[in-house]
Rosetta silent file (secondary structure, phi, psi, omega in degrees, C-alpha in Angstrom):
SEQUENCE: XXXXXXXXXXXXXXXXXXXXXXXXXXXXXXXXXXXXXXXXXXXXXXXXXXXXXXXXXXXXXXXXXXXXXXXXXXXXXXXXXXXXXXXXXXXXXXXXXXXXXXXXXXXXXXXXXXXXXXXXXXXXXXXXXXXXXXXXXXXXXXXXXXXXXXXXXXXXXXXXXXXXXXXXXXXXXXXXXXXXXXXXXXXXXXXXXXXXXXXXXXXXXXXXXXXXXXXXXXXXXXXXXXXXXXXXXXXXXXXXXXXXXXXXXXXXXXXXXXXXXXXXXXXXXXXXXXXXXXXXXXXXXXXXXXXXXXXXXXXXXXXXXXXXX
SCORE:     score description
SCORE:     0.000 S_00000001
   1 L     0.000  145.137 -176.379    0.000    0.000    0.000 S_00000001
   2 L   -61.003  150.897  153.812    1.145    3.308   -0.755 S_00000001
   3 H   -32.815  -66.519 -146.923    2.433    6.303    1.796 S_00000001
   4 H   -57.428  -86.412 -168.785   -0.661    8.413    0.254 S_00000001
   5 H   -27.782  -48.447  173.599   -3.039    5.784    1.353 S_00000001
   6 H   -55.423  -22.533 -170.603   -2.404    4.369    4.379 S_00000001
   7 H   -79.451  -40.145  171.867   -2.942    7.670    6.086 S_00000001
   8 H   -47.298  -72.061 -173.556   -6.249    7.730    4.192 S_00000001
   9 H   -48.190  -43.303 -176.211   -7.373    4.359    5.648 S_00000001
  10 H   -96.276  -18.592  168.885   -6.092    4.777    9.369 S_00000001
  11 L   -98.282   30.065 -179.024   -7.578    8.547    9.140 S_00000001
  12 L  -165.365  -91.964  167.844  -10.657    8.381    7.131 S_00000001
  13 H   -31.386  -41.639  175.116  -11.760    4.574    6.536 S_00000001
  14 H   -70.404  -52.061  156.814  -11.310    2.752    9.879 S_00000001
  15 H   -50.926  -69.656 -158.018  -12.909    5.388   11.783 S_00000001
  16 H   -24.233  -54.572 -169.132  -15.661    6.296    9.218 S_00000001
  17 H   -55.275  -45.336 -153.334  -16.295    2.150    9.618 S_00000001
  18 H   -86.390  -49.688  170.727  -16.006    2.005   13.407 S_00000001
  19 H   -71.584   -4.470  174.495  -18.301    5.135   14.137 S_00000001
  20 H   -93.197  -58.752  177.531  -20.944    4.310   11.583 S_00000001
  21 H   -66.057  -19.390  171.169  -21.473    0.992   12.876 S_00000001
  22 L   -97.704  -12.153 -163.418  -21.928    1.957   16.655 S_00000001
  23 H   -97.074  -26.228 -173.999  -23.955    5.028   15.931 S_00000001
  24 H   -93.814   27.758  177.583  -26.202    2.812   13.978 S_00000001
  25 H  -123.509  -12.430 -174.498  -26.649    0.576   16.892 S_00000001
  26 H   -56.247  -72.834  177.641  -27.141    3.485   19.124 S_00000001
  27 H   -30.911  -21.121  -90.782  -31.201    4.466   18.743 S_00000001
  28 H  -166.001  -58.354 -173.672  -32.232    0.957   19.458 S_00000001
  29 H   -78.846  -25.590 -156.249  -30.261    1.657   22.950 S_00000001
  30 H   -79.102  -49.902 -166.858  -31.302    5.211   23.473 S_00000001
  31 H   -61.736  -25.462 -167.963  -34.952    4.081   23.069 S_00000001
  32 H   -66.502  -45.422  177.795  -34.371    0.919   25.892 S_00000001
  33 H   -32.767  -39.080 -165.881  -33.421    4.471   28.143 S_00000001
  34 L   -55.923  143.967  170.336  -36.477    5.666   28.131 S_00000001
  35 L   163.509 -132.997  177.855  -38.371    4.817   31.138 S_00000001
  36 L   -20.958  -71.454 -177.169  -37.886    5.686   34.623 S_00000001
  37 L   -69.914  131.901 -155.940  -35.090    8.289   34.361 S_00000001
  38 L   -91.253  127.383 -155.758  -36.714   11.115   32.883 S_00000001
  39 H   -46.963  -45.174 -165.989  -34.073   11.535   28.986 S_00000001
  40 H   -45.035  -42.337  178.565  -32.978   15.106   30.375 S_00000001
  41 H   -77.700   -4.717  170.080  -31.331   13.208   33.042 S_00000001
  42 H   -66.255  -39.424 -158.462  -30.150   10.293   31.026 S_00000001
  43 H   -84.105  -40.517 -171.401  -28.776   12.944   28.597 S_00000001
  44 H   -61.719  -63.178  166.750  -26.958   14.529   31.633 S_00000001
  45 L   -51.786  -14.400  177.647  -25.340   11.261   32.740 S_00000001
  46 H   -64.271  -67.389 -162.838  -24.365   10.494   29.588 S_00000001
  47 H   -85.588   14.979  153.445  -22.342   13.114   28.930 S_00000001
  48 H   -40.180  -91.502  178.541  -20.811   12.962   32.345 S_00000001
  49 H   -91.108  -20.837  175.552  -19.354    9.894   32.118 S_00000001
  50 H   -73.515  -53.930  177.982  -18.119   10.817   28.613 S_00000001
  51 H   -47.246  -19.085  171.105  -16.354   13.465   29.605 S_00000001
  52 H   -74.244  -42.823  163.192  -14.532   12.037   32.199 S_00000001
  53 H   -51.653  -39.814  174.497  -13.817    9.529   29.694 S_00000001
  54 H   -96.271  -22.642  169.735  -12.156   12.001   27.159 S_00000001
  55 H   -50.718  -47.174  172.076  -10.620   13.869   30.015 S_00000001
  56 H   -48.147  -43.416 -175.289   -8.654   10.403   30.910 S_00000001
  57 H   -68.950  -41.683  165.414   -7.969   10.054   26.869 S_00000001
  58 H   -51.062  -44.657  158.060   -6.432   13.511   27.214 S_00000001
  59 H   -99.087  -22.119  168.196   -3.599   12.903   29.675 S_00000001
  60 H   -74.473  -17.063  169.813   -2.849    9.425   28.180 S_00000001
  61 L   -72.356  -30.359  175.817   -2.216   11.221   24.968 S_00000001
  62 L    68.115   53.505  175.557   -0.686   13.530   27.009 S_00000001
  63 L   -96.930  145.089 -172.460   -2.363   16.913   26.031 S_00000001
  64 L   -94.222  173.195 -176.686   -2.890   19.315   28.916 S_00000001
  65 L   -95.134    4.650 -158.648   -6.613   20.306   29.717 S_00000001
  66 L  -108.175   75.565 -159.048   -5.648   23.923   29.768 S_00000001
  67 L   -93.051    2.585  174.987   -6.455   25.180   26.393 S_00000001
  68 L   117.978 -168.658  172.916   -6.518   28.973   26.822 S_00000001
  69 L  -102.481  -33.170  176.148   -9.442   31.539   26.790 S_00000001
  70 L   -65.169    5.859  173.540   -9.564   31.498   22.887 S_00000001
  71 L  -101.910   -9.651 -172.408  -11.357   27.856   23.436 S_00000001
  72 H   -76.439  -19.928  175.573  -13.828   29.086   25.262 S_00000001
  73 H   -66.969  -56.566 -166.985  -15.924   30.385   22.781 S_00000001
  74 H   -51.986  -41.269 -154.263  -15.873   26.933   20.221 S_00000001
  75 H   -63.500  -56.230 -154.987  -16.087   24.526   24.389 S_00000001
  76 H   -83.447  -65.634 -155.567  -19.444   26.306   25.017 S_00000001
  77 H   -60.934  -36.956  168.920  -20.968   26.778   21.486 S_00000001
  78 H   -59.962  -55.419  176.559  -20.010   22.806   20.865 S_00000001
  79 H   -69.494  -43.801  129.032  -21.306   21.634   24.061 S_00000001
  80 H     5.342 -106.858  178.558  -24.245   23.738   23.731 S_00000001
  81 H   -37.997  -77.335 -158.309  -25.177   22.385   20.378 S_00000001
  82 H   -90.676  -17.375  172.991  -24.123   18.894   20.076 S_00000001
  83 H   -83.060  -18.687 -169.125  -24.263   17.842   23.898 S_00000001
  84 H  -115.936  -78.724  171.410  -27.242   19.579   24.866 S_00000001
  85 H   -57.744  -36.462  166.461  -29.638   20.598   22.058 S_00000001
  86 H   -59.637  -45.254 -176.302  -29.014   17.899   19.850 S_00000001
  87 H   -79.390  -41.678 -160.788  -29.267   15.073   22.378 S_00000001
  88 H   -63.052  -51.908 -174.358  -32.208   16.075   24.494 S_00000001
  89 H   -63.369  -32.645  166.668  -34.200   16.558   21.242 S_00000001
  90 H   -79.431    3.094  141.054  -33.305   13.139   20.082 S_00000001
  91 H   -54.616  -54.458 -156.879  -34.274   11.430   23.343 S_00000001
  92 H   -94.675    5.693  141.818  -37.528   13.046   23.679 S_00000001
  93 L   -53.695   -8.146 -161.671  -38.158   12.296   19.786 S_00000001
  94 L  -119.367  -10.213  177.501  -37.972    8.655   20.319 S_00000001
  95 L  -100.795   34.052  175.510  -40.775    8.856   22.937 S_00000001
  96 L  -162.259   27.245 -164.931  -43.323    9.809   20.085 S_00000001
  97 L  -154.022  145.126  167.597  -41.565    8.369   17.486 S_00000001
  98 L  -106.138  154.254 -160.162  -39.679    4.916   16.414 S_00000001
  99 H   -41.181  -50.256  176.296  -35.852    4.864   16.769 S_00000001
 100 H   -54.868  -55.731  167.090  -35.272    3.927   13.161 S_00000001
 101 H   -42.680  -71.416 -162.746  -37.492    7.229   11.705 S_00000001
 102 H   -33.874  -74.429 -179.522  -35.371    8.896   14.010 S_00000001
 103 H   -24.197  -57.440  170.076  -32.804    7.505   12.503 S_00000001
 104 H   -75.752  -30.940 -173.709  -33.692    8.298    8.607 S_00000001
 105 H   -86.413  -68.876  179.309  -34.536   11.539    9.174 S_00000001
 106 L   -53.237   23.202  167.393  -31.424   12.760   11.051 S_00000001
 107 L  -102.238    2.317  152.745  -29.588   11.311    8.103 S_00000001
 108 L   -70.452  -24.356  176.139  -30.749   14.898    6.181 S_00000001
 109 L   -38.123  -29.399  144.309  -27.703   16.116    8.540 S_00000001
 110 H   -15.140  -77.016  170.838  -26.175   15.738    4.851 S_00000001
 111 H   -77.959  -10.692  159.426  -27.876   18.991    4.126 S_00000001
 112 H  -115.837   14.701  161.070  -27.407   21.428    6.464 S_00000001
 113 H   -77.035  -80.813 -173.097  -23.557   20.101    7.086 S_00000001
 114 H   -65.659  -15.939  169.667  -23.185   21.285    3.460 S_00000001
 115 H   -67.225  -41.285  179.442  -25.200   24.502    3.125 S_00000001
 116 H   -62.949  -56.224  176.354  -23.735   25.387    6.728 S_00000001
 117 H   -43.691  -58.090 -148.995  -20.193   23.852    5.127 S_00000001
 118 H   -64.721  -34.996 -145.142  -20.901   26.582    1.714 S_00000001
 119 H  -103.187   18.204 -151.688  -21.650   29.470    4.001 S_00000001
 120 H  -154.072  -44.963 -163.760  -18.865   29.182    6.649 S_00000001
 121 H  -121.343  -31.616  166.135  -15.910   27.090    5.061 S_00000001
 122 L   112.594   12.831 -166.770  -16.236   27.984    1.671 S_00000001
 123 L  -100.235  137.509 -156.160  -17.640   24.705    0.415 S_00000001
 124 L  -125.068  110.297  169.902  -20.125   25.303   -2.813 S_00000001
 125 L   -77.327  173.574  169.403  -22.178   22.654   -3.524 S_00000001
 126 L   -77.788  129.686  171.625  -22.968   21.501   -6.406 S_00000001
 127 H    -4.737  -70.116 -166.128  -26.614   21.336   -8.952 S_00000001
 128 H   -61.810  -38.600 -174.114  -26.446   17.493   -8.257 S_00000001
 129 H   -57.684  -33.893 -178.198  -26.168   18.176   -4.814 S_00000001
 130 H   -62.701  -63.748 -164.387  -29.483   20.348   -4.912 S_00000001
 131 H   -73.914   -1.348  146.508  -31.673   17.859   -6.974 S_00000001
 132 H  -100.164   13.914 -174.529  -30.476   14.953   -4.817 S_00000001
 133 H  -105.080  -27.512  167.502  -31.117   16.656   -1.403 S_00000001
 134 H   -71.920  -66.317 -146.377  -35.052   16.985   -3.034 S_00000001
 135 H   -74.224  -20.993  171.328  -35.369   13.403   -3.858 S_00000001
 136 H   -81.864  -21.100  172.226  -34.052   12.587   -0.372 S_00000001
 137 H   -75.788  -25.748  179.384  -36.666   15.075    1.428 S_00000001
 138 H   -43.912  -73.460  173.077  -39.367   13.313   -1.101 S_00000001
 139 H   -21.649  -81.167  175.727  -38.070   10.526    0.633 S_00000001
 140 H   -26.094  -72.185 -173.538  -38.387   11.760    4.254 S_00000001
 141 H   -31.022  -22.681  174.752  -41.556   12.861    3.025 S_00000001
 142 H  -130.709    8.967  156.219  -43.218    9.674    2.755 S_00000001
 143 H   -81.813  -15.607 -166.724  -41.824    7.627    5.591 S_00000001
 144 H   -81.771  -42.261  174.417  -43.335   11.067    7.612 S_00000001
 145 H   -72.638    8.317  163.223  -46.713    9.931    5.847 S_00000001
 146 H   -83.941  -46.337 -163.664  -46.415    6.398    6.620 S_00000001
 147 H   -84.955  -41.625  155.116  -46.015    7.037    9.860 S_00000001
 148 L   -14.103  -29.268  176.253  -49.169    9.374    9.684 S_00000001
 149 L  -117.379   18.960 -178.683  -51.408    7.121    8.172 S_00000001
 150 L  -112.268  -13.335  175.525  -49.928    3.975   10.216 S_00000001
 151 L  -130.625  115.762  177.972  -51.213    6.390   14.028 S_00000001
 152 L  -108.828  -28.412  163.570  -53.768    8.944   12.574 S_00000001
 153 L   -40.033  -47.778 -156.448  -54.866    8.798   16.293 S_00000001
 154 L  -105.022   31.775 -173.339  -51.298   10.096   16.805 S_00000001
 155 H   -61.734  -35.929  161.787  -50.351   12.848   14.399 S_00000001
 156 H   -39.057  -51.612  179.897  -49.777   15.033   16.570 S_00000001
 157 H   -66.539  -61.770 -172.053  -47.260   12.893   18.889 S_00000001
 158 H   -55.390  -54.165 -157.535  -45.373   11.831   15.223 S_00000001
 159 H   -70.871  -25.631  134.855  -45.303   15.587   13.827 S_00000001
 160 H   -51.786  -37.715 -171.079  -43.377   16.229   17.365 S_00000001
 161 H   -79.128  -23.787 -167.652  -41.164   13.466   16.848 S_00000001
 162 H   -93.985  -35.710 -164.540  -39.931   14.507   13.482 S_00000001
 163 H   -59.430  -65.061  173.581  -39.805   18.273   14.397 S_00000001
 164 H   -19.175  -77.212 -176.043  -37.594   17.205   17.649 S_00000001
 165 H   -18.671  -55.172 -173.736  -35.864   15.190   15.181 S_00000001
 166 H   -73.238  -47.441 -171.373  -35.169   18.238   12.801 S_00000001
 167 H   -73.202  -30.899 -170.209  -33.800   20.469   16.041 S_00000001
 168 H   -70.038  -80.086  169.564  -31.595   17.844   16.758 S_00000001
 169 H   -13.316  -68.650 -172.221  -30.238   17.493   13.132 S_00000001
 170 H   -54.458  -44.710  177.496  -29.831   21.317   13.047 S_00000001
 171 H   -48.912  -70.596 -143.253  -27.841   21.301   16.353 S_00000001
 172 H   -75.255   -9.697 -168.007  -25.745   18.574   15.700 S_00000001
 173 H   -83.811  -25.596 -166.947  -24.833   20.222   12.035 S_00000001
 174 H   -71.568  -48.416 -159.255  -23.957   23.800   13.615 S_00000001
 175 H   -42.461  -42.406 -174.787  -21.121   21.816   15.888 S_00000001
 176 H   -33.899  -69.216 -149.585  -19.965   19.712   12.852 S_00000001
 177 H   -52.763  -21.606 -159.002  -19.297   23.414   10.970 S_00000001
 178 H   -84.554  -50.650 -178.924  -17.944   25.245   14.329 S_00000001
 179 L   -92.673   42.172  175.950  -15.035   22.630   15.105 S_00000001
 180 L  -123.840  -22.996 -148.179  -14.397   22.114   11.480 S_00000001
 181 L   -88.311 -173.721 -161.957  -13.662   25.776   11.042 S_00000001
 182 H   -68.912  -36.985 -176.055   -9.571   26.810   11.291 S_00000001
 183 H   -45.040  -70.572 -178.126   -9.340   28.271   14.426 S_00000001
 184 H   -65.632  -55.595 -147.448  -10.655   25.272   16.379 S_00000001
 185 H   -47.727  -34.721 -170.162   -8.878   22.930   14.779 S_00000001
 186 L   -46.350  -13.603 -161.353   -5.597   24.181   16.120 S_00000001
 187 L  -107.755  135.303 -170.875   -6.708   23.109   19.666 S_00000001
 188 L   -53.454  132.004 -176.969   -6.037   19.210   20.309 S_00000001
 189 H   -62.702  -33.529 -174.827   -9.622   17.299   20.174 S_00000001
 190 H   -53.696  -65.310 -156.552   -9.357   15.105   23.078 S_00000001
 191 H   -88.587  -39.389  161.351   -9.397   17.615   25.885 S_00000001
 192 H   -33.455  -70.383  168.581  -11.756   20.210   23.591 S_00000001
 193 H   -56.212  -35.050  176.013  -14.307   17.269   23.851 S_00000001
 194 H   -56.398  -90.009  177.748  -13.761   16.753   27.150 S_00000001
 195 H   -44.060  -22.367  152.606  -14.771   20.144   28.309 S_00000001
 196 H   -55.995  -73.653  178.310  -17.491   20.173   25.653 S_00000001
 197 H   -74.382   -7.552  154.024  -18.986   17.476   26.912 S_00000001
 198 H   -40.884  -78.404 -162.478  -18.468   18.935   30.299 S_00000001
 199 H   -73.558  -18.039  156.752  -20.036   21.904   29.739 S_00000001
 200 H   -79.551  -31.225 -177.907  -23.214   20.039   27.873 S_00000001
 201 H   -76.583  -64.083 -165.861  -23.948   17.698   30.697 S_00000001
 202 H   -42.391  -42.991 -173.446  -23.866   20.490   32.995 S_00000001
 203 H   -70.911  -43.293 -162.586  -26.355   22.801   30.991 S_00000001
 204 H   -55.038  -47.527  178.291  -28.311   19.129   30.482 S_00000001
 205 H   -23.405  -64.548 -172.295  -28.138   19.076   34.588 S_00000001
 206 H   -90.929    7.762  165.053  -29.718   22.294   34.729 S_00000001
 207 H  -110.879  -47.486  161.988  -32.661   21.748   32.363 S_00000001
 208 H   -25.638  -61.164 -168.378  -33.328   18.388   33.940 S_00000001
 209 H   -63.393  -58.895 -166.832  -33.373   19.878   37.454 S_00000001
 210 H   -30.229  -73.237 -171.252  -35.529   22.703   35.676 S_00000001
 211 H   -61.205  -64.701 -153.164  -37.899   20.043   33.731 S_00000001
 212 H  -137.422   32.199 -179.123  -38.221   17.035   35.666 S_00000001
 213 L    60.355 -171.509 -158.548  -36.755   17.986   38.877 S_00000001
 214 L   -70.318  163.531 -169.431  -33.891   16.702   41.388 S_00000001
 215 L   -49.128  140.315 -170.664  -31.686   13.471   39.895 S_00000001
 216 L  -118.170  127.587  157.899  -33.800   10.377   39.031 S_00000001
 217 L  -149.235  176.643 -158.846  -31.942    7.022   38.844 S_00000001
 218 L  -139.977  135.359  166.413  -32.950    3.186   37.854 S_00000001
 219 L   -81.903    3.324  171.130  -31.906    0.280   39.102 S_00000001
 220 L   -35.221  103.524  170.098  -32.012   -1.681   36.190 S_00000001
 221 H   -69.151  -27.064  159.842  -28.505   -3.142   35.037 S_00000001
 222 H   -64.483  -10.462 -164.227  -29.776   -2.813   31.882 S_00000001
 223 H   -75.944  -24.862 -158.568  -30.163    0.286   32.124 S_00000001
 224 H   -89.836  -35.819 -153.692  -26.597    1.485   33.673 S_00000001
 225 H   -71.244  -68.592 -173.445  -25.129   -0.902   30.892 S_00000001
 226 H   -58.230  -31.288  162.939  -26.454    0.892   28.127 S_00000001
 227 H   -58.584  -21.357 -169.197  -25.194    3.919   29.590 S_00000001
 228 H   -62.721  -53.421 -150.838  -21.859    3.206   29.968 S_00000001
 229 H   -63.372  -46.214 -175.338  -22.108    1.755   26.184 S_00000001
 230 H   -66.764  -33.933 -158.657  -23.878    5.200   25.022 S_00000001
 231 H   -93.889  -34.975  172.058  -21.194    7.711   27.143 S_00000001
 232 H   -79.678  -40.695 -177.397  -18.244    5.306   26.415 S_00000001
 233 H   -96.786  -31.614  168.438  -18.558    3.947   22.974 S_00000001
 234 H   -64.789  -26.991 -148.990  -21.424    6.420   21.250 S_00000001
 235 H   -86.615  -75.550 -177.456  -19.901    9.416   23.242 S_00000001
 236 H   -46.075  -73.104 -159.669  -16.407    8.871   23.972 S_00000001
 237 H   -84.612  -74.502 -150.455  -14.465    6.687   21.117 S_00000001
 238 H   -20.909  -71.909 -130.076  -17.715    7.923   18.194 S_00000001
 239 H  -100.806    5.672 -163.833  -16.833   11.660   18.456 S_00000001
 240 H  -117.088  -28.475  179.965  -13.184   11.071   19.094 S_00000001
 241 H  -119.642  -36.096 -155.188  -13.081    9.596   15.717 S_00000001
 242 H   -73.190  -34.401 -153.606  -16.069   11.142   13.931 S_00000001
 243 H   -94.486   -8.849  171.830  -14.739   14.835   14.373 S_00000001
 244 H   -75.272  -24.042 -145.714  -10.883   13.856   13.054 S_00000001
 245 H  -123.578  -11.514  172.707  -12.542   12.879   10.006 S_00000001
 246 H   -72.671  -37.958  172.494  -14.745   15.960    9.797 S_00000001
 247 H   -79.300  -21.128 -167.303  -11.583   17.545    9.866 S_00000001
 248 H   -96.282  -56.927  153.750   -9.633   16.234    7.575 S_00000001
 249 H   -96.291   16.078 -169.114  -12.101   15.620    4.945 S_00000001
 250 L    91.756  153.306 -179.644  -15.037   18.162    5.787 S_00000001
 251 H   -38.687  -67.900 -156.917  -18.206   18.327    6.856 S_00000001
 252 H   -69.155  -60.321 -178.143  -20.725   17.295    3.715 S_00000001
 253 H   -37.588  -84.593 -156.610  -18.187   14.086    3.371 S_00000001
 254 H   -50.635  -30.643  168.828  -17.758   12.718    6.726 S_00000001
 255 H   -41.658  -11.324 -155.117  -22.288   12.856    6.522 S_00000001
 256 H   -64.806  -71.511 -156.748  -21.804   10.515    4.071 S_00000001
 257 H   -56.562   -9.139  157.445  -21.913    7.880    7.590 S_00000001
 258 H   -67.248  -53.207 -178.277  -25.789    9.484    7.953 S_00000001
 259 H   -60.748  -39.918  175.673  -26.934    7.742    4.928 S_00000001
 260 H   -35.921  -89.272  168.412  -25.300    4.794    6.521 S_00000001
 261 H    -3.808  -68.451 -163.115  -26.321    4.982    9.811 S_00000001
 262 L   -92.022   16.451  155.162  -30.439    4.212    9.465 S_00000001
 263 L   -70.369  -49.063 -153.042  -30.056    0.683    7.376 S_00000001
 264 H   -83.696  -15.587  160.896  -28.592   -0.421   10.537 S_00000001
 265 H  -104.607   -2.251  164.880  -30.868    1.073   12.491 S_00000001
 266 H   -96.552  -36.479  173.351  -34.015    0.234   10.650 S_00000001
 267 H   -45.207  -65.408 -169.248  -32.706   -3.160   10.893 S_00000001
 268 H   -75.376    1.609  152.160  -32.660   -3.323   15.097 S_00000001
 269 H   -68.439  -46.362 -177.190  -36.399   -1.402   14.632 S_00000001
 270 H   -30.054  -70.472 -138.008  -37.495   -4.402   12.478 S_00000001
 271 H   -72.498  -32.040  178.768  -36.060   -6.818   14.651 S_00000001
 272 H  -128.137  -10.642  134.993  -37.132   -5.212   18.591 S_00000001
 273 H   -89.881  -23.575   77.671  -39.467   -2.658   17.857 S_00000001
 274 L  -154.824  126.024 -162.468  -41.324   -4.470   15.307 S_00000001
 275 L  -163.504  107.092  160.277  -41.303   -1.564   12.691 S_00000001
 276 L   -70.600  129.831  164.735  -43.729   -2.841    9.678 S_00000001
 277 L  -119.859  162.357 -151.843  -42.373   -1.850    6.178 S_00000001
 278 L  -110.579  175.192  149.703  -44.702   -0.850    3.875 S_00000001
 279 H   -91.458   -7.027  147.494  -44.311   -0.254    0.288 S_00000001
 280 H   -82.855  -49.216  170.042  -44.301    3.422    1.144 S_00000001
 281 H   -22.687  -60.015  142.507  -41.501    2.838    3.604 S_00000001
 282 H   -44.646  -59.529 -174.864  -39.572    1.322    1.097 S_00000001
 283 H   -64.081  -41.434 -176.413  -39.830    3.661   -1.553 S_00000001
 284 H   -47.434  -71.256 -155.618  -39.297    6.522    1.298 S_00000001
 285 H   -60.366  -22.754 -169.684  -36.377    4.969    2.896 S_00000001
 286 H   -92.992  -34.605  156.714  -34.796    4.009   -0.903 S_00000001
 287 H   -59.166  -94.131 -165.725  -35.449    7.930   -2.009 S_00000001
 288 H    -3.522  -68.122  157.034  -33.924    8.976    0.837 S_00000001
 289 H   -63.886  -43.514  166.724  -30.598    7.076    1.019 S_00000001
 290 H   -49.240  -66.831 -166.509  -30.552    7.193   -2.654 S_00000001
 291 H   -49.308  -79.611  179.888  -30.959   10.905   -2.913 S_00000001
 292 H     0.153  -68.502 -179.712  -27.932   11.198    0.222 S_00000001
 293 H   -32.330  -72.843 -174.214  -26.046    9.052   -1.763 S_00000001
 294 H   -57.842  -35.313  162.989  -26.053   10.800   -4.750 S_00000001
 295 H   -69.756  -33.740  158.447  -25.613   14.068   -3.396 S_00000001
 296 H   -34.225  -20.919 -140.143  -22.110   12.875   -1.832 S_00000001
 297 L   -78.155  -26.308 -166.043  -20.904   11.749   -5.455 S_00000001
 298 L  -142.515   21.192  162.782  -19.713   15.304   -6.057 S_00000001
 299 L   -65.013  150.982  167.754  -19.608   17.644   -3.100 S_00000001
 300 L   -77.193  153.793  176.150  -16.918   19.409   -2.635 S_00000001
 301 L  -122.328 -162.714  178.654  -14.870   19.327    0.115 S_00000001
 302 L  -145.724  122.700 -164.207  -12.290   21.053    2.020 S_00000001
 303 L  -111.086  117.108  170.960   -9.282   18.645    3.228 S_00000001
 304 L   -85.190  177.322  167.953   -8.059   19.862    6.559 S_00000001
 305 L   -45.318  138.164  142.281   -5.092   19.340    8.444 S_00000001
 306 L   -48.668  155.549 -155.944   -4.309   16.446   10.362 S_00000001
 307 L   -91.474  174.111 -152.401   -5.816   16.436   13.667 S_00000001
 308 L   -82.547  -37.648 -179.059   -3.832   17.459   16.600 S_00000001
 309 L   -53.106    0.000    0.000   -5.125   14.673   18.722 S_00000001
């Protein structure tokens, strides 16, 4: 294998593989959360224990935690966004919603990584990009009318779940664009996420407390299990790999792992919530991913430095 390549493979491919496959196993676990522990505080704990977890990642790489006052702006707006607004809305989307939809829908993150990528980084999509980001909302469009005509009782509950769904999406796309742009990169990822995710469980903390009152916990072992597995392996190693790859090849690219992301999670709906497909489902879910697809084939990108981390 070539110099040029290998760096490609252990920086772009291994991750892309390793964070696409746990994120698509993730909904399926989020949704088991629901229950007792009311999501703000699930969301809190999560993000908790991740951070402690990338603080720990931080001194074995053996990056200090002290990144300056010029971090404070990106540590806040990132934790903010992708720890706080992003998560909360995709918890409490999954209680009016099923995990997989969840799933397919936030995989439009595709489209406001690159419009947010065009107007911030300088990345201009392309024609094809437009007329395959409509055939993937067409798409969208009729799994949201599947699930309308499959609860008609419930339209209400579903047209919350996708809207959540959509705040989530938006959230998690400004972070992509904010620690993509030049500035942040300079500051080593490990201990950036750490204090990121710091500073989102703490805001989660204080909407919890707000929302659903003083800390709730469950005695479940499944329940503590899947946390670990969402704050260590979703939290921790995902974003530890997902955002090196954001950097290196951009925003609209590394989404690419959205289109992925809800086969594998419409699989585990099939299989444990029982999520009927239809032959609108199909066609939805096959515009969708198709359209995704096809709008990857020719954005542009912006290939950043390697990361610091």
């Amino acid at each position: 294998m070539s110099e040029a390549r290998r760096p490609n493979l252990t920086g772009v491919v291994i991750p892309f593989i390793i964070f696409t496959a746990i994120w698509g196993s993730t909904w399926i676990v989020i949704r088991d959360q629901l229950g007792t522990v009311p999501p703000q505080w699930s969301v809190a704990y999560r993000f908790f224990i991740a951070a402690a977890a990338m603080a720990l990642a931080a001194k074995v790489k053996g990056h200090s935690l002290r990144l300056g006052r010029e971090a404070i702006v990106p540590i806040l707006a990132i934790g903010i966004t992708q720890f706080c607004i992003n998560f909360n809305s995709v918890y409490l989307a999954e209680r009016h919603i099923t995990s997989g939809i969840v799933a397919t829908v936030f995989a439009l993150l595709l489209i406001p990584n690159t419009l947010l990528g065009w107007a911030f980084l300088g990345q201009r999509p392309s024609s094809r990009f437009v007329w395959c980001s409509l055939v993937a909302i067409a798409g969208i469009g009729l799994l949201f009318w599947n699930e309308l005509q499959r609860n008609p009782a419930q339209s209400d509950a579903v047209t919350v779940g996708i809207g959540l769904t959509f705040i989530g999406m938006l959230a998690a796309s400004s972070a992509n664009i904010i620690q993509a742009r030049e500035r942040v990169r300079q500051h080593p990822l490990s201990p950036l996420l750490a204090w990121s995710m710091l500073t989102g469980a703490l805001v989660d903390s204080a909407i919890a407390w707000s929302v659903a009152g003083p800390p709730v916990f469950e005695a479940r072992a499944g329940y503590w299990l899947g946390l670990l597995y969402l704050a260590l392996f979703a939290s921790a190693l995902a974003f530890s790999l997902y955002f090196p790859v954001v950097r290196r090849i951009g925003p609209a690219k590394a989404a690419y792992s959205s289109a992925l992301v809800p086969i594998i999670a419409m699989t585990f709906s099939t299989l444990i919530e029982g999520f009927k497909w239809t032959p609108l489902t199909i066609v939805g879910a096959l515009l969708a991913l198709g359209g995704m697809i096809g709008a990857l084939g020719r954005s542009r990108t912006v290939v950043a430095s390697p990361d610091a981390a």
